[in-house]
C-alpha positions as a Python dict, from the first residue, in 0.01 Angstrom:
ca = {
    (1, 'X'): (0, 0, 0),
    (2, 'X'): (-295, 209, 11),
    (3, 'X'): (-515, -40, 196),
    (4, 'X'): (-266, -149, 461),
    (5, 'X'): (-185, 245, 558),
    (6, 'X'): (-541, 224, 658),
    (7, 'X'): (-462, -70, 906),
    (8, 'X'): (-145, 39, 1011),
    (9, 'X'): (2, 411, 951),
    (10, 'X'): (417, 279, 931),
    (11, 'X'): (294, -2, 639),
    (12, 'X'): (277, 310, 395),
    (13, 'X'): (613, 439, 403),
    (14, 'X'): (780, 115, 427),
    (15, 'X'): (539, -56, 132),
    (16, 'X'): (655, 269, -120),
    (17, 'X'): (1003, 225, -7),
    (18, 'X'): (968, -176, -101),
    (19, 'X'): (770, -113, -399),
    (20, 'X'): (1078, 136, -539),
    (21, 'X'): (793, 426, -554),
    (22, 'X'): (913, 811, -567),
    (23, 'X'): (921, 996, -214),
    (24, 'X'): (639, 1225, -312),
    (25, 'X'): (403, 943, -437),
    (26, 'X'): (453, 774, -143),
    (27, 'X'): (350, 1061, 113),
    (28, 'X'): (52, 1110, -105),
    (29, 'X'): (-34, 740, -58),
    (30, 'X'): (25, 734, 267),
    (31, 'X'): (-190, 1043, 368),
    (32, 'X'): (-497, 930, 162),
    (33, 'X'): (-447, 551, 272),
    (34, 'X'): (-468, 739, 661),
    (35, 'X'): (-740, 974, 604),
    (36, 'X'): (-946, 701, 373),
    (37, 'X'): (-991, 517, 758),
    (38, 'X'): (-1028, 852, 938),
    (39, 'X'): (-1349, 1007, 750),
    (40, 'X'): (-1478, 616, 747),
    (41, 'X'): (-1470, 580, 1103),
    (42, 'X'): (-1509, 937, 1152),
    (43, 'X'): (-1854, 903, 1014),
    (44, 'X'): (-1931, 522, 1073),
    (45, 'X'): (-1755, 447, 1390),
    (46, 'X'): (-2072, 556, 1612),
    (47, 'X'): (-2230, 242, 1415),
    (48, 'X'): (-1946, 32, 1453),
    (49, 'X'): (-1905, 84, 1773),
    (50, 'X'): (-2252, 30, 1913),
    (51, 'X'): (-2379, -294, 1655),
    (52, 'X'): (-2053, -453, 1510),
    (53, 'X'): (-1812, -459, 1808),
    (54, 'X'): (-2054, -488, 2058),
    (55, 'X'): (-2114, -830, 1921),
    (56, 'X'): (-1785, -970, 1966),
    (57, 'X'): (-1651, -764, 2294),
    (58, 'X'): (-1963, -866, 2544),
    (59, 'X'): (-1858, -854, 2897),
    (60, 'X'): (-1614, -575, 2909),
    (61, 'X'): (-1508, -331, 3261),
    (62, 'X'): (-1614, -38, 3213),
    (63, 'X'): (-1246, 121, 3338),
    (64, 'X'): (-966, -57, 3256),
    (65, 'X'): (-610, 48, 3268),
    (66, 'X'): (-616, 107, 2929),
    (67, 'X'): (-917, 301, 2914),
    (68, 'X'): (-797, 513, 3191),
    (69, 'X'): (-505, 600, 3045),
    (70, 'X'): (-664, 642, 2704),
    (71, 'X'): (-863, 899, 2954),
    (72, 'X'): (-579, 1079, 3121),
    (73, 'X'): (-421, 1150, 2759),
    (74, 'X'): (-727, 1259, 2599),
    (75, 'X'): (-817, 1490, 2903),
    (76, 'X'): (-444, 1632, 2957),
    (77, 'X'): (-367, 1684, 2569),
    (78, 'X'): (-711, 1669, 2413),
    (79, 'X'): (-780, 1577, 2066),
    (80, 'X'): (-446, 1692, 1943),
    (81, 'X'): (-261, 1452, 2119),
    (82, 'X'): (-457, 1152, 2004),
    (83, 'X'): (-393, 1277, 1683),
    (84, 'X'): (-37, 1259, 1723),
    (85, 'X'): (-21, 950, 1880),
    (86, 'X'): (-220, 764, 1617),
    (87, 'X'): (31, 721, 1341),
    (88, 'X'): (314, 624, 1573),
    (89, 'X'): (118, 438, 1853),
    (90, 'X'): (-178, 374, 1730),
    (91, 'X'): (-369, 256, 1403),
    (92, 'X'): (-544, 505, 1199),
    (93, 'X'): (-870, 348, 1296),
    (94, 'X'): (-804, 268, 1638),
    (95, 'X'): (-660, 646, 1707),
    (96, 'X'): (-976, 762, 1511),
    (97, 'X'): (-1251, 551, 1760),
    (98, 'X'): (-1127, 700, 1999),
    (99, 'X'): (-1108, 1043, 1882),
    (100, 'X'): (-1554, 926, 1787),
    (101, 'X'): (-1578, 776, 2184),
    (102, 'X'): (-1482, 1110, 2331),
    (103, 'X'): (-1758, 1285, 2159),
    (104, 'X'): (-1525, 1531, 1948),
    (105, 'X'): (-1657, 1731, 1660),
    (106, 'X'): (-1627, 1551, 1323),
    (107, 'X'): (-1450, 1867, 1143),
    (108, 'X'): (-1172, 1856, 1408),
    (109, 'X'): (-1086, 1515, 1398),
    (110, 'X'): (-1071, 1466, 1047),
    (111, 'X'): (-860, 1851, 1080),
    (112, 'X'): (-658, 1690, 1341),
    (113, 'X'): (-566, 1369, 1209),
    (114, 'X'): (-484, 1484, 894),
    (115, 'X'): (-215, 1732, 1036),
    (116, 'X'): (-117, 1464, 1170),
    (117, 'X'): (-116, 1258, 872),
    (118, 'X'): (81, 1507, 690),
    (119, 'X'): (366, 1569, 966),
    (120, 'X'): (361, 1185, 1010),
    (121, 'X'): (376, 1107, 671),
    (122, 'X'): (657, 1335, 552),
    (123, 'X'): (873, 1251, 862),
    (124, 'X'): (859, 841, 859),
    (125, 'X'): (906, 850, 482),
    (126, 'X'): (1169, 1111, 483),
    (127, 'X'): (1356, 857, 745),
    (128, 'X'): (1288, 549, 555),
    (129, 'X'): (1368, 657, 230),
    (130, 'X'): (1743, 808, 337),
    (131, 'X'): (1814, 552, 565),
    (132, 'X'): (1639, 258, 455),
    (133, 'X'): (1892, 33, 286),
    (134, 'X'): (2097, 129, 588),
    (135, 'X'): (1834, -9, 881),
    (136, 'X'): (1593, -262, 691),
    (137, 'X'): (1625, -600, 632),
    (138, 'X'): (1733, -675, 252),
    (139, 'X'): (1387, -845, 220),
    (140, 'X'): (1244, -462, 222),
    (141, 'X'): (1495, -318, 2),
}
């Protein structure tokens, strides 16, 4: 559960839920899985960025649609707002890249993001845990 909240924010709640794990455990888990990815690519994504991916994404546009709008939200709402939108829309690594790209202060992402890990964390497993055997599939429950 741990390692797959640091892929994807949603497999935390859901894998505590499946796993019969208490509420609290399971925010705990799911905030540490986050901020496990955040400080790691907080502090290593620089590296990553410039020697690992490079290799494998070659020829890419500078602006893309997706980078442009990656842009527009990061200049409108700032490093807040891609902290909020990482659990729900993005991954904690991909949310946390970006966050490194834009040249914000390491402090204030990992400060951001875990807000936003906390908030995140409380409301999706809240949700999940009350209504779960009402909404998930029985192979989840």
């Amino acid at each position: 559960m741990f390692l797959s909240t640091m892929v994807k924010f949603i497999f935390g709640p859901l894998g505590g839920y499946a796993a019969r794990l208490n509420l609290f455990t399971t925010i705990i888990t799911t905030i540490c899985g986050m901020m496990t990815a955040v400080i790691a690519f907080t502090y290593f994504g620089n590296f990553l960025r410039e020697r690992v991916f490079r290799n494998f994404f070659r020829k890419q546009k500078k602006f893309t649609p997706n980078k442009r709008r990656l842009a527009i939200i990061f200049k409108k709402y700032g490093l807040a707002g891609i902290a909020f939108l990482t659990p729900i829309l993005l991954t904690p690594i991909g949310g946390t890249l970006i966050a490194v790209s834009f040249g914000s202060l390491k402090e204030k992402i990992i400060f951001y993001m875990f807000i936003s890990g906390v908030a995140w964390a409380i409301i999706f497993s809240c949700l999940i845990y009350y209504f779960g055997n009402k909404i998930l599939p029985d192979f989840i429950q």
